[in-house]
C-alpha positions in Angstrom: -16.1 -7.7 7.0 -12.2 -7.4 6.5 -11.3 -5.9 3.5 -7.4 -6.6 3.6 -3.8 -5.9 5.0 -4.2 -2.1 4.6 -0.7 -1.5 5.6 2.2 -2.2 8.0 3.7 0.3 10.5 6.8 0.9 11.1 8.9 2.4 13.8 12.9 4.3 12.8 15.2 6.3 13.8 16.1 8.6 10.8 13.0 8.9 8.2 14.9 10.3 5.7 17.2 7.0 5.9 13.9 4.6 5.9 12.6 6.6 2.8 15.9 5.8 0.9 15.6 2.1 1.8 12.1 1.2 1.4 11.9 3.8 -2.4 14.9 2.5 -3.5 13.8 -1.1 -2.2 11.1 0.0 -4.8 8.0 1.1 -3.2 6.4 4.5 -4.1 6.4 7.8 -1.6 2.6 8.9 -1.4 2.9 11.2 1.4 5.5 12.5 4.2 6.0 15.3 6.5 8.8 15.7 9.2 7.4 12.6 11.5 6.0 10.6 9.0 5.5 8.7 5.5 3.6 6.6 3.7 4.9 4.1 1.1 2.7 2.4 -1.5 2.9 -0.7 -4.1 0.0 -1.8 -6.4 -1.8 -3.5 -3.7 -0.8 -2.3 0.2 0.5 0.8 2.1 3.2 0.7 3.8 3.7 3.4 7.2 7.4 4.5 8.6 7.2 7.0 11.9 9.6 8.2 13.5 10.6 7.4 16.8 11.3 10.5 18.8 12.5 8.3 21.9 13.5 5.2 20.3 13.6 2.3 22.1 16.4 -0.3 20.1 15.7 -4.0 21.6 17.7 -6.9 19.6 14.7 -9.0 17.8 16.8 -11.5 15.7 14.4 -13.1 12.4 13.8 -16.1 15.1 12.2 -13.8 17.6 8.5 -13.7 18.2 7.0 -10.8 16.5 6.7 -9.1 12.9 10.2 -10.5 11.5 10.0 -8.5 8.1 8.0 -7.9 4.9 8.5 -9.0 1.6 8.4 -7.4 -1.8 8.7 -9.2 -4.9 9.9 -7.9 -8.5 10.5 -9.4 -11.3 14.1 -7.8 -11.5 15.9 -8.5 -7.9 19.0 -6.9 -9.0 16.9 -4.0 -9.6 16.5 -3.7 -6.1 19.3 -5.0 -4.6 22.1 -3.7 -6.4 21.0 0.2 -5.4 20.7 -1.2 -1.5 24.0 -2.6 -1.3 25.6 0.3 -3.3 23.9 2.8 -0.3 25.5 0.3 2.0 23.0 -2.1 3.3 23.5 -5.4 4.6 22.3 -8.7 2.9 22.5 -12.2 4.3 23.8 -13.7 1.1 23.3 -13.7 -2.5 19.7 -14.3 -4.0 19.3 -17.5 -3.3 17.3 -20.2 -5.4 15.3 -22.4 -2.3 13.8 -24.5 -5.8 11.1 -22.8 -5.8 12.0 -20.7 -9.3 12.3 -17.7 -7.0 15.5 -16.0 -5.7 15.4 -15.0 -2.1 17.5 -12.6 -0.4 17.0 -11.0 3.2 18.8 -7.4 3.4 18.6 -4.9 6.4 17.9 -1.3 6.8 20.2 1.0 9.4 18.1 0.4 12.0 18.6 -3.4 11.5 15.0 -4.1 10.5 14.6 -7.2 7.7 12.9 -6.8 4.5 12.8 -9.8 2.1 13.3 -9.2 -1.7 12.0 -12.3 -4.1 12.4 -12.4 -7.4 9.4 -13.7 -10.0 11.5 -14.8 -13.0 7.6 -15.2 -14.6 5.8 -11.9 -13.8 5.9 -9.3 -16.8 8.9 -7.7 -17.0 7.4 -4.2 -17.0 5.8 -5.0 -13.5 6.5 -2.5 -11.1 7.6 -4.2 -7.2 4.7 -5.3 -5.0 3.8 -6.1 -1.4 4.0 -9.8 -1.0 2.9 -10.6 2.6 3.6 -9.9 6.4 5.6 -12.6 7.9 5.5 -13.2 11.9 7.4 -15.2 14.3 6.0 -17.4 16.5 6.3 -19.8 18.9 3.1 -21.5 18.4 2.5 -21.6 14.8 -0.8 -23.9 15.3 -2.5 -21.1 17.6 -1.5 -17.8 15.4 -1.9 -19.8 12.4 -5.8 -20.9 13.4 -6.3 -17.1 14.4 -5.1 -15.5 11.6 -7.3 -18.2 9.0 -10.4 -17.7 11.2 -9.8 -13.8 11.5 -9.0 -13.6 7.4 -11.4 -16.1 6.2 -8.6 -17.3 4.2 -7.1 -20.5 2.4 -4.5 -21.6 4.5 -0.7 -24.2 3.4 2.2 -25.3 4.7 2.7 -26.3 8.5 4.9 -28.7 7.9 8.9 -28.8 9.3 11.5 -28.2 6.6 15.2 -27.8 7.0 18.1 -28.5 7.5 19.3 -27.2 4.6 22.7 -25.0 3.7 20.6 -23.4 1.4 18.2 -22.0 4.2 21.2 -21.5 6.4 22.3 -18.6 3.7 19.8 -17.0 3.3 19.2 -16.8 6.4 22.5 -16.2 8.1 21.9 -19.2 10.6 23.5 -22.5 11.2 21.4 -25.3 10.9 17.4 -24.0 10.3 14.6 -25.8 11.1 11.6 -24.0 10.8 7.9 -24.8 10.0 6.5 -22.6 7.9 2.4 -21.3 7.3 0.7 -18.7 4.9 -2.4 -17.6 5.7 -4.1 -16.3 1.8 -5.5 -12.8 2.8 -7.7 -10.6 -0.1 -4.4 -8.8 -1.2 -1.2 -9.8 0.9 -0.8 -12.9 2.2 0.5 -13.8 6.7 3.5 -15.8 6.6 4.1 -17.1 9.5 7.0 -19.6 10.8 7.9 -20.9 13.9 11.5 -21.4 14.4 12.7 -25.0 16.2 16.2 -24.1 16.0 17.2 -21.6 17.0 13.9 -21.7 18.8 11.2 -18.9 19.0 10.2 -17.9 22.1 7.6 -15.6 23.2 8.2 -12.2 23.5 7.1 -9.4 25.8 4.6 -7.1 24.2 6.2 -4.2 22.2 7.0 -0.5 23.9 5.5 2.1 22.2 8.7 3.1 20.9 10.3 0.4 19.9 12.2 0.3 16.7 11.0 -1.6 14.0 7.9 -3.1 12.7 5.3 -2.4 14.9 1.6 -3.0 13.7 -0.8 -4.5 11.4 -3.7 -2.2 10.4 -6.7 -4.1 9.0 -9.2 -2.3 7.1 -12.9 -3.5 7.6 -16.0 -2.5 7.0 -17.9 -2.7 10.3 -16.0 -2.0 13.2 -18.4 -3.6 15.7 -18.6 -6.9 13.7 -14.8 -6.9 13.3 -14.4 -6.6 17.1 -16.9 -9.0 17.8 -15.4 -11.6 15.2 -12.2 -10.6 16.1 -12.5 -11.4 19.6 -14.1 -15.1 18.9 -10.9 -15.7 16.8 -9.2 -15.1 20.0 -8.3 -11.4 19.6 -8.1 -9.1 22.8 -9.4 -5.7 22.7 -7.1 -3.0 24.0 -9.3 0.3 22.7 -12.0 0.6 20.6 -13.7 4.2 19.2 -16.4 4.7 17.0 -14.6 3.4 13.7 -11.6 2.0 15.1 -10.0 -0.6 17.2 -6.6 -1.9 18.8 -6.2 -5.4 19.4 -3.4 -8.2 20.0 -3.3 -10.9 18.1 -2.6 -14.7 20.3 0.9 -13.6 20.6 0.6 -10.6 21.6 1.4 -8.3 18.0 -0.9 -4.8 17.6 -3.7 -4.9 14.9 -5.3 -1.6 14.2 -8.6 -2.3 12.6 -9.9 0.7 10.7 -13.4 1.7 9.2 -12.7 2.2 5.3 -14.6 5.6 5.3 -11.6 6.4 8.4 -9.0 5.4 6.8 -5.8 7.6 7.1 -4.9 7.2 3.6 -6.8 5.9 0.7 -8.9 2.5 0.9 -7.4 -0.6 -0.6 -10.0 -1.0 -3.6 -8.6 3.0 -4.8 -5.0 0.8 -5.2 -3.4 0.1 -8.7 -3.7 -3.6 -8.2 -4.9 -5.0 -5.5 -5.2 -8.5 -6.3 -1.7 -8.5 -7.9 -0.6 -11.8 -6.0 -3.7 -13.9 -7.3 -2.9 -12.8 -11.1 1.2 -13.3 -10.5 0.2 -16.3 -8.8 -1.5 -17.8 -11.6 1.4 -16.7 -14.4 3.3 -19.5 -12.4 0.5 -22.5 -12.1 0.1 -22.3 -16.0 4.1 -22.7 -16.4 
């Protein structure tokens, strides 16, 4: 069984940099040495390594692949205002896409994307949390039906939207169209969006150095019945070991899939919160 998103890897340059981004972004340090840290929020891990031969390869938002992740706070100025006073970029503004959230899309110095979103509704003493994993794709049907069969989870959207200036700012494109999917998973959520202009188009699969985000790890509690389920989703297996697995999703994106008992940091149940999104998510239904 899959237990959740444990966390998200991450490849950079300078890890002293990404630990100033993603803390003051407003995620929590749990552990680091000289190669490596791991961030948390109520409800995932986050993991940023450091390249040693980084490998820098342009992968615009459109571009097949892990695009960004998003954290959401009820105070986006909280964030924000600290990352642009350290002197990172933002598309625009927060912007209000009428959903009662503000958006904004802001990048680190090795140009990787992180979404902040702002919950006017959650408590206002409520520290940041993970909100999902968003991928690029250029067949949103295929990934989509993978990633609902491999979490078992409620799936919406899939349906073109745009053009609108509105998406175009936030963005920093001209002209968006873009349909859009979000797979529910037991404590983040797989966003997914394919891009029909500019289009996505597949990608090679990721060098082991490449900058940026780099892999999924799933934390389960049978390896052998992951694999095996894994693989009828429509996974392929590139290593497996006694409690642990690589796989690529349809598109080609690395999934580490991780015993509990193996984990490399604490399991997701030992988290603050980690069904923060379904009790935030429910604040809003009963406005």
């Amino acid at each position: 069984m899959i237990v959740g998103i444990h966390h998200i890897g991450i490849n950079v340059r300078d890890l002293n940099q990404a630990l100033t981004f993603f803390t003051t972004a407003g995620l929590t340090v749990a552990h680091h040495d000289h190669l490596s840290a791991w961030l948390h929020a109520p409800n995932g891990f986050v993991r940023i390594q450091s390249s040693l031969n980084a490998v820098q390869i342009p992968t615009p938002i459109y571009a097949a692949g892990i695009s960004h992740i998003c954290i959401q706070t009820p105070h986006i100025a909280t964030s924000l205002d600290p990352l642009l006073a350290h002197g990172y970029h933002a598309n625009s503004a927060p912007v209000d896409l009428n959903t009662g959230h503000r958006y904004v899309y802001i990048h680190d110095s090795d140009a990787n994307v992180l979404e902040l979103e702002g919950v006017p509704y959650a408590p206002a003493d409520q520290i940041p949390w993970l909100a999902h994993v968003a991928f690029a794709t250029s067949d949103i049907q295929r990934l989509g039906d993978f990633y609902q069969r491999l979490l078992n989870g409620d799936s919406a959207g899939g349906q073109p939207i745009g053009p609108h200036p509105r998406y175009d700012e936030v963005l920093a494109l001209s002209d968006v169209r873009v349909i859009p999917r979000w797979i529910k998973g037991a404590n983040l959520t797989v966003e997914l969006w394919q891009f029909l202009n500019p289009v996505t188009t597949p990608q090679p699969h990721r060098h082991p150095q490449q900058l940026g985000y780099h892999y999924l790890c799933l934390e389960v509690t049978d390896i052998t019945s992951t694999i095996a389920h894994a693989l009828e989703s429509g996974a392929q297996l590139i290593a497996d070991d006694v409690a642990e697995a690589w796989l690529h999703d349809p598109d080609g994106n690395l999934l580490w899939v991780v015993e509990s008992a193996h984990l490399p940091m604490p399991a997701i149940h030992t988290l603050a919160e980690p069904h923060i999104i379904a009790r935030i998510n429910a604040l809003w239904r009963r406005d």
